[in-house]
Residue frames as qw, qx, qy, qz and C-alpha x, y, z in Angstrom:
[[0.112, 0.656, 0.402, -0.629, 284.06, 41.14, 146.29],
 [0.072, 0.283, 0.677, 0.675, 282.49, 42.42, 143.07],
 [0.271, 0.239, 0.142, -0.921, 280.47, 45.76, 142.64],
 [0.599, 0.109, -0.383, -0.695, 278.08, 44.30, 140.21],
 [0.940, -0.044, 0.327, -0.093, 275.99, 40.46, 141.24],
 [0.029, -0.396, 0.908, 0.137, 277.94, 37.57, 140.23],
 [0.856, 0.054, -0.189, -0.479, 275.68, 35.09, 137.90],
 [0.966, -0.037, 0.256, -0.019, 275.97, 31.12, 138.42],
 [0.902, 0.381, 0.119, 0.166, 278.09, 31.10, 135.33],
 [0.054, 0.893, -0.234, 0.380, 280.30, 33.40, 136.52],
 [0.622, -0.403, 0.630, -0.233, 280.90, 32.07, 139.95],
 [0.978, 0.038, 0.167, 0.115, 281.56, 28.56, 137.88],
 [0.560, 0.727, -0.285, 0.277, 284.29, 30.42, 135.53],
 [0.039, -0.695, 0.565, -0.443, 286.17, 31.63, 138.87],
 [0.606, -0.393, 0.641, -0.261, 285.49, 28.21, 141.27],
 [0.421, 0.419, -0.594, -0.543, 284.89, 25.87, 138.84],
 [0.208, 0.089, 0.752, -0.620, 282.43, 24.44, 140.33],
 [0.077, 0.329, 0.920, 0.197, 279.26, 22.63, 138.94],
 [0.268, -0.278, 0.013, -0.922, 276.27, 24.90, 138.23],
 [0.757, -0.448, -0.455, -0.139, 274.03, 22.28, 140.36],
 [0.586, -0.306, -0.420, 0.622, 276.67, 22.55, 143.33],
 [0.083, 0.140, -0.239, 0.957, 276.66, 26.27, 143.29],
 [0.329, -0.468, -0.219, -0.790, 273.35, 26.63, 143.67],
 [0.685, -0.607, -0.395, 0.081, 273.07, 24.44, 146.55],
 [0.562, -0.201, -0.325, 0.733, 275.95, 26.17, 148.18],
 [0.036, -0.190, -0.199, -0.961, 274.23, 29.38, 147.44],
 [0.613, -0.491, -0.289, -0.548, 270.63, 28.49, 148.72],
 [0.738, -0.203, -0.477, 0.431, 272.93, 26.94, 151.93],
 [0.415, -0.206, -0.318, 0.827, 274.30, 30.16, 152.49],
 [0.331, -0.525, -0.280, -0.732, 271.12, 32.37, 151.77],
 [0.635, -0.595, -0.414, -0.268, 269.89, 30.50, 154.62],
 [0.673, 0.047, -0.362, 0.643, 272.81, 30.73, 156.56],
 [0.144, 0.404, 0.057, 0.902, 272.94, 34.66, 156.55],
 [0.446, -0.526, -0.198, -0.696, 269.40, 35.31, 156.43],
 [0.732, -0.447, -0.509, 0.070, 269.11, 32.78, 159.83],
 [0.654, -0.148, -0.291, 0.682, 272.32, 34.48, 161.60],
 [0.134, -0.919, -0.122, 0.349, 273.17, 38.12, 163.31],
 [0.518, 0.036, 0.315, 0.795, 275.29, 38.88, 160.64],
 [0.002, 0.497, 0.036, -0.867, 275.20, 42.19, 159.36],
 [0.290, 0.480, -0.480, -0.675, 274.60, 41.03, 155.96],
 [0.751, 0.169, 0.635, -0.064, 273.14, 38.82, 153.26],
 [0.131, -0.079, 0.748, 0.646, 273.18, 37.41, 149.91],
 [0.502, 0.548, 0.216, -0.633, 270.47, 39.10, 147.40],
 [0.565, 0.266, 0.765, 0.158, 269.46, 37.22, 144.46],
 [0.254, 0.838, 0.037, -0.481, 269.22, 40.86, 142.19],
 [0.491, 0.769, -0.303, -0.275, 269.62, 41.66, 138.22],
 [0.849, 0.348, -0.397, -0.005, 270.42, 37.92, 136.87],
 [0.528, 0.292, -0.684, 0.410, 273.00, 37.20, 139.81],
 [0.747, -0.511, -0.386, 0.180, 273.96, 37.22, 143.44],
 [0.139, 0.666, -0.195, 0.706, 275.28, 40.16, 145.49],
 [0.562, -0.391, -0.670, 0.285, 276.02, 40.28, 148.68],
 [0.019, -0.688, -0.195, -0.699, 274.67, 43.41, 150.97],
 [0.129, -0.219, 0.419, -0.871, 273.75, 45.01, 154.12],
 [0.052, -0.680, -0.732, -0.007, 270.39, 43.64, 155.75],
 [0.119, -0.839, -0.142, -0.511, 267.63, 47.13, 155.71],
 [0.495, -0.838, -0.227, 0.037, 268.28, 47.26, 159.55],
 [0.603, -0.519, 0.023, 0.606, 271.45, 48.12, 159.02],
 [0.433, 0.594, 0.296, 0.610, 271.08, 50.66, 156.11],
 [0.172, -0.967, -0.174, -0.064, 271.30, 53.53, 157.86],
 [0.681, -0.533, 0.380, 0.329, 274.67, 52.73, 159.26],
 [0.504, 0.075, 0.458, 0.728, 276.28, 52.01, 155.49],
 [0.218, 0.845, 0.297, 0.389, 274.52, 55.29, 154.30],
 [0.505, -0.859, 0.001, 0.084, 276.46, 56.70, 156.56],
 [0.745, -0.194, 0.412, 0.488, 279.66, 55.34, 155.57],
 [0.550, 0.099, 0.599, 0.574, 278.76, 56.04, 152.39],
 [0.055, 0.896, 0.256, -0.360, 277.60, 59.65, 151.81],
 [0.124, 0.675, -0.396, -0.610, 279.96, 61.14, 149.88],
 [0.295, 0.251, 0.806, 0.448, 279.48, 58.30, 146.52],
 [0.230, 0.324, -0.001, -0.918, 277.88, 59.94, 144.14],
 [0.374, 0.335, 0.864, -0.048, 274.92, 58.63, 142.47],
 [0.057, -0.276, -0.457, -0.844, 273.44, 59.53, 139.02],
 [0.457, 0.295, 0.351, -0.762, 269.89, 61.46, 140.06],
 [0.072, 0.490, 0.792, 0.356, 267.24, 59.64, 137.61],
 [0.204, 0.147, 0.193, -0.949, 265.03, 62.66, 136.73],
 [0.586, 0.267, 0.440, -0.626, 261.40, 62.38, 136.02],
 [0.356, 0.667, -0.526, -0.389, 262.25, 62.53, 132.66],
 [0.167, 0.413, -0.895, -0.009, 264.64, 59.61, 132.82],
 [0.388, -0.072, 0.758, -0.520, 262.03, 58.05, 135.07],
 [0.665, 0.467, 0.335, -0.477, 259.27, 57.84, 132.65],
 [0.501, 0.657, -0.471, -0.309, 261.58, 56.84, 129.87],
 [0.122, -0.278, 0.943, -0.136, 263.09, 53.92, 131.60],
 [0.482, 0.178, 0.768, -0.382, 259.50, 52.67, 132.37],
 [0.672, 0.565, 0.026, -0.478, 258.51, 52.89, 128.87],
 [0.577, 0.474, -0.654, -0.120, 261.21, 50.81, 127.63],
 [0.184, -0.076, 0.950, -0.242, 260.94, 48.41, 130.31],
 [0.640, 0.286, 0.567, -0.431, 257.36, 47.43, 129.55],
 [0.668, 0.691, -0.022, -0.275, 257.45, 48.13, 125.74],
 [0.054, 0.542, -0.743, -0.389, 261.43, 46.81, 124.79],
 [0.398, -0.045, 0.260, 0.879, 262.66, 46.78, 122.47],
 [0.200, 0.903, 0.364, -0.107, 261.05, 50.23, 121.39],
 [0.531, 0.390, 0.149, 0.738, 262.42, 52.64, 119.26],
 [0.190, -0.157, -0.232, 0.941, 262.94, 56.39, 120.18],
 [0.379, -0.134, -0.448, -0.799, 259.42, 57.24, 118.18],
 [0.593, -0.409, -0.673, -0.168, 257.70, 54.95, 120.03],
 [0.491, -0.258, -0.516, 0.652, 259.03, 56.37, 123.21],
 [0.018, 0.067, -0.105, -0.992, 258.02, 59.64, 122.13],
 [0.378, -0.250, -0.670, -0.588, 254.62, 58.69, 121.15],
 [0.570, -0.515, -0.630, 0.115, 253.91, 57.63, 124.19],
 [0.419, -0.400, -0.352, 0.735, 255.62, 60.73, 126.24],
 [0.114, 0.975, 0.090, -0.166, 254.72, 63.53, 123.86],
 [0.261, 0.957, -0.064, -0.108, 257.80, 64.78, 123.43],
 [0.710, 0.480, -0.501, 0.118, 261.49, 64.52, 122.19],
 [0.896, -0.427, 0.117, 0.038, 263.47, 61.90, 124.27],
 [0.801, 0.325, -0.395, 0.311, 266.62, 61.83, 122.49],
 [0.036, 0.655, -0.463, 0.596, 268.77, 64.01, 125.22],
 [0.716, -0.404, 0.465, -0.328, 266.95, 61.62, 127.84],
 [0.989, 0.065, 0.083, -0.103, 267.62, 58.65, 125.92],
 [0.319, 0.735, -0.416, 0.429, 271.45, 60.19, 125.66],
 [0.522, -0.605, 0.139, -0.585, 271.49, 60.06, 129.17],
 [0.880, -0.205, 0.397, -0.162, 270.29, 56.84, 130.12],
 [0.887, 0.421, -0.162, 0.097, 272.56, 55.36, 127.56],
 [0.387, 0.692, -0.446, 0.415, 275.40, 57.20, 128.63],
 [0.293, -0.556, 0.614, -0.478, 274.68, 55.77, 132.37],
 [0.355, 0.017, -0.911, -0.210, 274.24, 52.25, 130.96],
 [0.577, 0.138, 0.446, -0.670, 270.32, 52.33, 132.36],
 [0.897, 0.402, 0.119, -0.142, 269.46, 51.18, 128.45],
 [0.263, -0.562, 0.616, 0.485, 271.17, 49.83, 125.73],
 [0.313, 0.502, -0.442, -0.675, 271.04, 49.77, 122.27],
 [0.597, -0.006, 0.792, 0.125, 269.97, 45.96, 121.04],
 [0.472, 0.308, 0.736, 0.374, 269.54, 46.42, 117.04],
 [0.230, 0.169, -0.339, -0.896, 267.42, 48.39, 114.25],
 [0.586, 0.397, 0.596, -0.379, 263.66, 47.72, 113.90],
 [0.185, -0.183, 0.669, 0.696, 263.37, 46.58, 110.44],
 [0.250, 0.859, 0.443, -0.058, 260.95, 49.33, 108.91],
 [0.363, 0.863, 0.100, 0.336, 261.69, 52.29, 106.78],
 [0.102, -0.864, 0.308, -0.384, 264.83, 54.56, 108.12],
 [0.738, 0.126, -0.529, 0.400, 265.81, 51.26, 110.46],
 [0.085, -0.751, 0.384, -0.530, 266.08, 53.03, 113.85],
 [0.092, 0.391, -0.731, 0.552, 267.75, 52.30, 116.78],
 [0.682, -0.384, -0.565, -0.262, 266.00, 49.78, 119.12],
 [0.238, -0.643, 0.215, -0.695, 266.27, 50.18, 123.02],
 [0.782, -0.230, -0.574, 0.071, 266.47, 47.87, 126.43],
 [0.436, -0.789, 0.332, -0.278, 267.05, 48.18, 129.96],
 [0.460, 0.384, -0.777, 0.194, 270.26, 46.72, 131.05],
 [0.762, -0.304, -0.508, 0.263, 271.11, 44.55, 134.43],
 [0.167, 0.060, -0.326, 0.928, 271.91, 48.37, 136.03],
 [0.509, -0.279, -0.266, -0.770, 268.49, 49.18, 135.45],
 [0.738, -0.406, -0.537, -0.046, 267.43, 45.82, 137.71],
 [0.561, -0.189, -0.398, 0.701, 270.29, 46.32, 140.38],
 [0.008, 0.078, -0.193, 0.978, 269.51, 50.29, 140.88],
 [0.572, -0.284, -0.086, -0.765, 265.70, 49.56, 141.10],
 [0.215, -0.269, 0.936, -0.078, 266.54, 45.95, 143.00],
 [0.935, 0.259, 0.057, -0.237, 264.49, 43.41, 140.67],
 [0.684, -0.176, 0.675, 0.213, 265.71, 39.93, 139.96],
 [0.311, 0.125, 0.745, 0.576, 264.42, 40.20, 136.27],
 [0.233, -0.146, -0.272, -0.922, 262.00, 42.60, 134.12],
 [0.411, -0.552, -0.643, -0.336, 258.84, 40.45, 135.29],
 [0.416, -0.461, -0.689, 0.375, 259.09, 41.27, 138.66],
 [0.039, -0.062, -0.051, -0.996, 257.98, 44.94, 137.52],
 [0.349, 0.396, 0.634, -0.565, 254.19, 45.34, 138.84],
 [0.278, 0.404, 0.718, 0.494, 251.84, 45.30, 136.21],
 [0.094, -0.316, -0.163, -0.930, 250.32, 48.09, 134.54],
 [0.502, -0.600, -0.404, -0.474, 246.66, 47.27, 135.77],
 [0.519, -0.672, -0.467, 0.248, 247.97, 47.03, 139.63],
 [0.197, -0.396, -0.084, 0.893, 249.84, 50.78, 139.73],
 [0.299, 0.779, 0.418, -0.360, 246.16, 51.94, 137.52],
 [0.191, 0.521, -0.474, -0.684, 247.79, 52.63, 134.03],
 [0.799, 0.457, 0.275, -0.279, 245.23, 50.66, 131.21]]
């Protein structure tokens, strides 16, 4: 059991196990699950495999699990994330530019709850700090990988 997915190459390190065999044994038991009255299945989320609750039975583990605390994503945080997901790497300035106003405390934040992370220096004047969403950032919004973010033109932003 493992809080975070478990990539291919991962799951080879610990079975050592071909990455051609895991994946059949892995698209075997997708179907498995998803076919059966188990409670659960195996999601395919942020570069790996995780294994969860089906929806009909979310109520039941929200239950369980009420008292975990969970970081709140404020609006703030909200509209920063999505600007470095579409635009990464971007620098704080660029984030700003686009929000209006200063980001660092939000971009404090999300760093400090590994949403982004830091990948380099844009090489222009002063060098700043360059920006990404991590594999928390998929897994807490469940995407497999950045594309499967909607595009600007279908949620009406030009």
């Amino acid at each position: 059991m493992s809080d975070n997915p478990l990539t291919v190459d991962r799951i080879r390190e610990i079975t050592g196990l071909e990455r051609k065999n895991i994946r059949l044994l892995l698209k075997e038991l997708i179907s498995d699950y998803e076919n059966s009255n188990r409670p659960y299945k195996i999601y395919e989320i942020a570069k790996g495999y995780k294994l969860g609750t089906k929806p009909q039975y979310a109520n039941w583990v929200k239950k369980i699990s009420e008292n975990k605390k969970r970081y709140q994503i404020s609006k703030a945080a909200l509209e920063t994330l999505a600007i470095i997901a579409y635009n990464q790497p971007v620098t704080r300035l660029e984030i700003e530019k686009i929000r209006g106003v200063n980001s660092s405390g939000v971009l404090f934040n999300l760093l400090k709850h590994k949403f982004i992370r830091i990948s380099g220096r844009k090489k222009v004047p002063g060098n700043p700090l360059l920006y990404k969403v991590t594999d928390l950032f998929l897994l807490h919004f469940g995407l497999k990988k950045l594309s499967d973010l909607p595009k600007l033109d279908e949620i009406g932003i030009d």
